[in-house]
N, C-alpha and C positions, 0 to 999 in steps of 0.2 A: 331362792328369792334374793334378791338384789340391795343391799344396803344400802340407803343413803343418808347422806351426814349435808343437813340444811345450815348454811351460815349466815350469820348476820341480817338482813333484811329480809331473805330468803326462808331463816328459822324464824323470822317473826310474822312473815306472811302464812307460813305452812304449821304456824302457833306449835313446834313439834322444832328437837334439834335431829332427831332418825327417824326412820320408817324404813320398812321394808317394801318391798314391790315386786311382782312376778309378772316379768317382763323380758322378753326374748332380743328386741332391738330398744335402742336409745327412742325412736318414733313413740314404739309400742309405750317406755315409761311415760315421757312424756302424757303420752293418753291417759292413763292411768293417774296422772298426778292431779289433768285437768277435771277427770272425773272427781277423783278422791278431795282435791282441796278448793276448787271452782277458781271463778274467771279473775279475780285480783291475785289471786297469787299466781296464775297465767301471764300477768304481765308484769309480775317482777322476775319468773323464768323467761320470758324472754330476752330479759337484760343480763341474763346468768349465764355463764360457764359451767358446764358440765365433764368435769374430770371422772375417767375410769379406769379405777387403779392408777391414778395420779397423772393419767397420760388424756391430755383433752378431746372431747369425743364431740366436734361440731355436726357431724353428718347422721341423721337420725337412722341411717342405715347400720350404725356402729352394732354389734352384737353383743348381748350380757349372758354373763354367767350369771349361774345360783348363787356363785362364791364372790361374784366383782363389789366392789363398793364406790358407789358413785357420789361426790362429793358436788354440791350446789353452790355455786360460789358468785355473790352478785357483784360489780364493779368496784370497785375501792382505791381511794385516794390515800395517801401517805408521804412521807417523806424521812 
């Protein structure tokens, strides 16, 4: 199962900062997430970045391991 570590708007829409998920491609989590946390936190991952093993995974074709840890990460401003 697949690690993910939710940040900031992301762990406060999915009320969770981890979870786990058994999931084959980045599409497949996605599905699983929409299932697992419904349609508002849908649309704060659509404005998320999704890193796998640190490396960013836009294409829902991307493939997961058991071992990957996939990190949620919504826009952010700084300076």
């Amino acid at each position: 199962m697949a690690t993910l570590r939710f940040f900031a708007g992301a762990a406060e829409a999915a009320q969770t900062d981890t979870a786990t998920l058994d999931a084959g491609t980045i599409g497949e989590l996605r599905a699983e997430l929409a299932e697992r946390y419904g349609t508002e936190f849908m649309r704060v991952l659509e404005l998320c970045s999704l890193l796998v093993n640190g490396a960013r995974a836009g294409d829902d074709a991307v493939t997961l391991a058991p071992t990957d840890a996939v990190d949620v990460l919504p826009p952010f401003a700084g300076g």
